[in-house]
C-alpha positions in Angstrom: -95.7 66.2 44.1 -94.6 69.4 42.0 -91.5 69.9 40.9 -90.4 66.2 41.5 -89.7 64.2 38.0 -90.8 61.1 37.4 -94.0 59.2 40.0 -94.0 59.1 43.7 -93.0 55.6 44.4 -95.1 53.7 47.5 -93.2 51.0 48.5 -96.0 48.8 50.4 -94.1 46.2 52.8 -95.8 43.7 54.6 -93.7 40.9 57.2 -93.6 38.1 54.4 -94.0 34.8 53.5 -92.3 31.4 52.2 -92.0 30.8 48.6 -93.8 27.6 48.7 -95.5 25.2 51.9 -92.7 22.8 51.7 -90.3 22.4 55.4 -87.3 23.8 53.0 -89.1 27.1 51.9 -90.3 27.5 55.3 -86.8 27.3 57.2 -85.4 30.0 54.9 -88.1 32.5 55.7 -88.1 31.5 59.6 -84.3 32.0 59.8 -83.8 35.6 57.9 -87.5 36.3 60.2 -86.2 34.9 63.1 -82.6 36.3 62.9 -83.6 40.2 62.9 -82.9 41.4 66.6 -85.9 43.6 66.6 -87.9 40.1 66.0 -85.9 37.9 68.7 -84.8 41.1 71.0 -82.1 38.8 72.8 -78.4 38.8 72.4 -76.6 37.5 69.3 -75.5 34.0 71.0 -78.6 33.6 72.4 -80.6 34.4 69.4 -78.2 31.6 67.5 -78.7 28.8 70.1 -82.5 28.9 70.1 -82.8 29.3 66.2 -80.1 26.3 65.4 -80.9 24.4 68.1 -84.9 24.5 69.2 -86.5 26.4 66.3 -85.1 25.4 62.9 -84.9 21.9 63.3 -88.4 21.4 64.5 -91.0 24.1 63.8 -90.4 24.0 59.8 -92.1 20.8 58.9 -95.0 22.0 61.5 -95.8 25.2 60.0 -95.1 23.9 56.2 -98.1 21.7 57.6 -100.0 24.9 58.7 -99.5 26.7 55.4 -100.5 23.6 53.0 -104.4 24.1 54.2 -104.5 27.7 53.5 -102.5 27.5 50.4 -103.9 29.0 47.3 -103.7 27.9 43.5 -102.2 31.1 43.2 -99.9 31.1 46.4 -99.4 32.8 50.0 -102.9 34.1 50.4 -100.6 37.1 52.3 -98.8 37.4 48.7 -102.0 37.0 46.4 -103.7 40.1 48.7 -100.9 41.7 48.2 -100.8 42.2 45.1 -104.5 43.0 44.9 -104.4 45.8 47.2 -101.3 47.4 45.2 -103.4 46.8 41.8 -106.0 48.5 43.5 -104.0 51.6 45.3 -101.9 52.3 42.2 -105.5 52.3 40.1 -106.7 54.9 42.6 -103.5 57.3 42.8 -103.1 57.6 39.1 -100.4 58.1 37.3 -98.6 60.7 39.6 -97.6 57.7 41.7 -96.1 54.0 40.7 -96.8 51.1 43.7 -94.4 48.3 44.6 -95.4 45.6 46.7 -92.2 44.1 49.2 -92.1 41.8 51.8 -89.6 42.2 54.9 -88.7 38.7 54.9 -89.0 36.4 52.0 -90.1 37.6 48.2 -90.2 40.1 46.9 -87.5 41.9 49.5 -87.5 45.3 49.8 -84.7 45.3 47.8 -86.3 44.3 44.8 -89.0 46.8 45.0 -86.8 49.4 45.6 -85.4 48.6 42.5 -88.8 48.4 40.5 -89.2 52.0 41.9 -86.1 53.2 40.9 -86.4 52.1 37.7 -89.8 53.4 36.7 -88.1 56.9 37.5 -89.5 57.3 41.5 -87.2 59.9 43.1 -89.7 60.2 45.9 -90.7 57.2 48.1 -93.9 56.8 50.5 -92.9 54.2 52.6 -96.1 52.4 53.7 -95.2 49.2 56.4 -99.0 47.4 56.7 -98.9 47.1 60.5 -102.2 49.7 61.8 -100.7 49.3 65.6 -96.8 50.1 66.1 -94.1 48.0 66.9 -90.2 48.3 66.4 -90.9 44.4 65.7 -92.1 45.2 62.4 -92.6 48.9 61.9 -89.5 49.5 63.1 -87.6 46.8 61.6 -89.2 47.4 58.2 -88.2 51.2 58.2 -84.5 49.6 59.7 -84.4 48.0 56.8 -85.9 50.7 53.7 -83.3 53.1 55.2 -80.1 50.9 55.5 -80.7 50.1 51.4 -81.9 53.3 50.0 -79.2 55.3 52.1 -75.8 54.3 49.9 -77.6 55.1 46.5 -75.7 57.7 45.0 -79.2 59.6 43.9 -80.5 59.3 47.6 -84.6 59.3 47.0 -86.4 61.6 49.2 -88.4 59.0 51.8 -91.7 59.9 53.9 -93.5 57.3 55.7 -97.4 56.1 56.1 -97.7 56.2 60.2 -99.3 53.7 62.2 -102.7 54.2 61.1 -104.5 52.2 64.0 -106.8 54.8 64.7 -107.7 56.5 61.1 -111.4 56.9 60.6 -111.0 55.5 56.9 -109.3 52.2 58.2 -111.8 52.0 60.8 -115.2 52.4 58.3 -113.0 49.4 56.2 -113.1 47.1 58.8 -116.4 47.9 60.1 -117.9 47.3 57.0 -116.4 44.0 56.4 -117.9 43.1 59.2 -121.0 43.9 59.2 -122.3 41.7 57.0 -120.6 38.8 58.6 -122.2 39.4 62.1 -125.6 40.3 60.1 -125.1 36.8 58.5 -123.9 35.0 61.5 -125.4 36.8 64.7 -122.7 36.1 67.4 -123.5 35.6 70.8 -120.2 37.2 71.1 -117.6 39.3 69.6 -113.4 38.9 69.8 -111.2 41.2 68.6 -107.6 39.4 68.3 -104.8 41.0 67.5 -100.9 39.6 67.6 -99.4 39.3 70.7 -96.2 40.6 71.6 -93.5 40.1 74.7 -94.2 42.1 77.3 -90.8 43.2 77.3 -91.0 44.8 74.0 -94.3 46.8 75.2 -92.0 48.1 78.4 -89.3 49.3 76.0 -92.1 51.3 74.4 -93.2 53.2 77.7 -92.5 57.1 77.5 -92.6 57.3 81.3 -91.0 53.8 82.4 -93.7 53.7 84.7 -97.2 53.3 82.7 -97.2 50.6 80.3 -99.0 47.0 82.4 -98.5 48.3 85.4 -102.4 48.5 85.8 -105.3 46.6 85.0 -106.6 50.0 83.0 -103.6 50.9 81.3 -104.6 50.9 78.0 -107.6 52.4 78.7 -107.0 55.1 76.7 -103.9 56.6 74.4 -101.8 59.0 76.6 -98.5 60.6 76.1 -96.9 57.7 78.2 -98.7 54.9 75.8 -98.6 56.7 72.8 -95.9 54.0 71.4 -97.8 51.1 73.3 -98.7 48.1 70.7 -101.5 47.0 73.4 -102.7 50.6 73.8 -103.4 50.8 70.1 -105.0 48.0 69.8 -107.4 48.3 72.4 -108.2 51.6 70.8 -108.4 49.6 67.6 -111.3 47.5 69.3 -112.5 50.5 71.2 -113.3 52.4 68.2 -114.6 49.5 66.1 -117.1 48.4 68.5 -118.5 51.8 68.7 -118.8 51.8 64.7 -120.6 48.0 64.7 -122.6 49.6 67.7 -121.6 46.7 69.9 -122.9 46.4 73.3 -119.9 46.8 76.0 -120.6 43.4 77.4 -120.6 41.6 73.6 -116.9 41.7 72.9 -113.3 41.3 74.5 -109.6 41.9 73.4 -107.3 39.0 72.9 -103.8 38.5 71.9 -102.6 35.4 69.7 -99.8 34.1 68.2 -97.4 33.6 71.8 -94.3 32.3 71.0 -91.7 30.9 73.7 -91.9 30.8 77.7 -91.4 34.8 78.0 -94.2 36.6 79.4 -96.6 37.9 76.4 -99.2 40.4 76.4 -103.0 39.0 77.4 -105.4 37.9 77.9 -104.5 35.1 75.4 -106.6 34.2 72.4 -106.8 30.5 72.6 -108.0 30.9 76.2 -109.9 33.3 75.9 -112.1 31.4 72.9 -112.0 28.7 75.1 -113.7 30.7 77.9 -116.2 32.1 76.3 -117.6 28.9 75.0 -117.5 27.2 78.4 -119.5 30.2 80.0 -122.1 30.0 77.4 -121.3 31.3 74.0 -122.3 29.2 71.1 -121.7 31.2 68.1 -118.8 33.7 67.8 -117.4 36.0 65.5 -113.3 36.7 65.8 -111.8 40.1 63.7 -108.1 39.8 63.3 -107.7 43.9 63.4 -103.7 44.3 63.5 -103.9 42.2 59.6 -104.8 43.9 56.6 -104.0 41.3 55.0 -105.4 37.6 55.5 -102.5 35.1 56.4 -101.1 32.1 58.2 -102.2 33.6 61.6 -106.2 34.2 60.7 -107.0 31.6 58.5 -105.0 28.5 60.1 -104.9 29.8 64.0 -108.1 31.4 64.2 -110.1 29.6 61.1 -109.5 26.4 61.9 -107.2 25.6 64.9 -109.4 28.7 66.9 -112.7 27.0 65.3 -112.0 23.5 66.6 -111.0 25.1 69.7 -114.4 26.6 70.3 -116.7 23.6 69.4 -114.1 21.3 71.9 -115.1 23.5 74.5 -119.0 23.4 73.6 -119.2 25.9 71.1 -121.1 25.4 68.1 -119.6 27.7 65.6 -116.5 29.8 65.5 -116.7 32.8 62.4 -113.6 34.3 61.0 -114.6 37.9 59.8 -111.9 37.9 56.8 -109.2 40.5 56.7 -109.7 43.6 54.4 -107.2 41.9 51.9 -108.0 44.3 48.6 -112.0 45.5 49.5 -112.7 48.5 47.5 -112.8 50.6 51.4 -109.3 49.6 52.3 -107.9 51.0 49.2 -109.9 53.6 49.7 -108.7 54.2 52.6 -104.7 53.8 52.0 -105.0 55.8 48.8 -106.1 58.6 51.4 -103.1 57.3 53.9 -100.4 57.9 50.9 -101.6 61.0 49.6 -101.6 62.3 53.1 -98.0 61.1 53.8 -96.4 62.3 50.7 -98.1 66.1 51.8 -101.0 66.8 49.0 -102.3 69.7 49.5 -106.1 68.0 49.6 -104.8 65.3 52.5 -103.2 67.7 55.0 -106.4 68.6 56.0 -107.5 65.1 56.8 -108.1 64.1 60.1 -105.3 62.0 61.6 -105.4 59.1 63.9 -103.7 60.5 67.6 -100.6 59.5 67.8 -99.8 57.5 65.2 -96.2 58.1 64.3 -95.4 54.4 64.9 -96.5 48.5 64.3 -96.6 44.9 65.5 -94.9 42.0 65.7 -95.9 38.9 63.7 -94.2 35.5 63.9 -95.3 34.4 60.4 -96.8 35.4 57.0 
């Protein structure tokens, strides 16, 4: 960071959430969410119709419903670990660097942090969107977005970018050792690792080849140059390489998608029925990570905590565990203090090993 004046600036930018758990606060997140054409990848009429007409009258009061059980003293549980893990990183970086926190939708914007950057004295800006897998859904739009408002500053800031980081062995130990203690303490029969779906549409447009992406059961079997933009490939190598660090048995733990949205095809199998599955054909006590959130939110503690949990024990399973998020754990800053150094070129981080491929996100429908 020689011979730049003033501290890095990392802009940490997660998708967002609403302001409060009330039907008004939601409809104003879900229509600036919901409008981005990266997030509904339809054309403009179309997008218009099914947001005025089938989303934003109904689905508000619904989810304000959803977010009043997970609802903190403090606020969003998204916003609160937010703020935790950018107290933490900026502790760990020093004073060479000066953390913002931003959501894509909702507050604080990216705007706004920008801003706090800019005015702490941040002519260089690490650009760190908290998705581990890649998609233009969020990765893409966030980056959309961070360009389109630093780019008619007069002082242009010089701008590098955290990759997708699904794959970094410092992200990985995080997660593995959250979860250890939760499967010591709950001994699962088995094991689910569910991550955000996504339209299978939006995986084809990420296909180097045209020809690779679902077009076979083993697809994502491993990250090739065809898949190296896959969401669904990541993730499975997500799970893959977490299993092997919680030495998990092959047989003791499955992929899922959750979070489908619409009649469009979405990536699977599906989380709801796959919990639902697994309880019927004999599990009794399972343990679900959520790796594509750093962050705990609407989707892990409300869709898998309790909706997933009632789920399981309605198809004879006894007890459903949600392995928490890494939120602010000591690892995970850790981890993304490593991440930013690396991305804004120290000399000590270029050396670090880097996850394959991971120049790219996910998509997320709320929080």
């Amino acid at each position: 960071m020689s011979g730049v004046a003033g501290p890095a600036g990392v802009l940490l930018v997660n998708v967002g959430t609403p302001d409060a758990p009330r039907s008004r606060e939601v409809r104003r997140f879900l229509r600036e969410f919901l409008s981005d054409p990266r997030v509904l990848d339809t054309n403009a009429v179309a997008r218009f119709l099914l947001l005025r007409l089938v989303i934003l009258p109904f689905r508000p009061r619904r989810s304000a419903e959803a977010y009043r059980k997970i609802w903190t003293p403090q606020g969003s549980p998204l916003l609160v670990h937010g703020r935790a893990l950018r107290d933490a990183l900026e502790t760990r970086l020093g004073s060479g660097y000066a953390v913002a926190l931003a959501m894509r939708y909702g507050r604080p914007s990216i705007a706004e942090a920008l801003g706090e950057l800019r005015e702490k004295g941040c002519g260089r800006i690490v650009v760190f969107p908290l998705y581990p897998q890649f998609a233009s859904s969020t990765t893409g739009s966030t980056l959309e977005k961070a360009y389109r408002l630093a780019a008619p500053l007069w002082n242009v800031p010089s701008i590098s970018v955290v990759p997708a980081f699904y794959s970094d062995p410092g992200f990985i130990a995080a997660l593995a050792e959250t979860g250890r203690a939760a499967l010591a303490a709950t001994a699962p029969d088995h094991v689910l690792f569910s991550f955000h779906g996504l339209p299978e549409r939006q995986v084809l447009r990420s296909d180097r080849s045209g020809h690779h992406c679902l077009r076979s059961p083993g697809c994502c079997d491993r990250i090739v140059a065809a898949n190296r933009d896959c969401y669904r490939a990541q993730c499975f190598e997500t799970a893959r390489l977490l299993s092997d660090s919680l030495s998990l048995a092959p047989h003791a733990w499955s992929v899922a998608f959750q979070s489908r949205l619409g009649r469009v095809p979405w990536i699977g199998p599906a989380t709801d029925r796959e919990i639902a599955e697994r309880a019927r054909t004999g599990a009794r006590r399972m343990a679900v990570f959520c790796p594509a959130f750093v962050a705990d939110c609407l989707e892990t503690l409300e869709e898998i905590g309790i909706r997933g949990a009632e789920s399981f024990r309605d198809a004879g399973g006894e007890t459903l565990h949600l392995v928490h998020s890494l939120n602010g754990s000591a690892a995970w800053a850790d981890a993304a203090a490593r991440l930013v150094r690396r991305a804004a070129g120290e000399p000590a981080a270029r050396g670090t090993a880097v996850a394959p491929f991971s120049e790219a996100a996910i998509f997320l429908i709320e929080d």
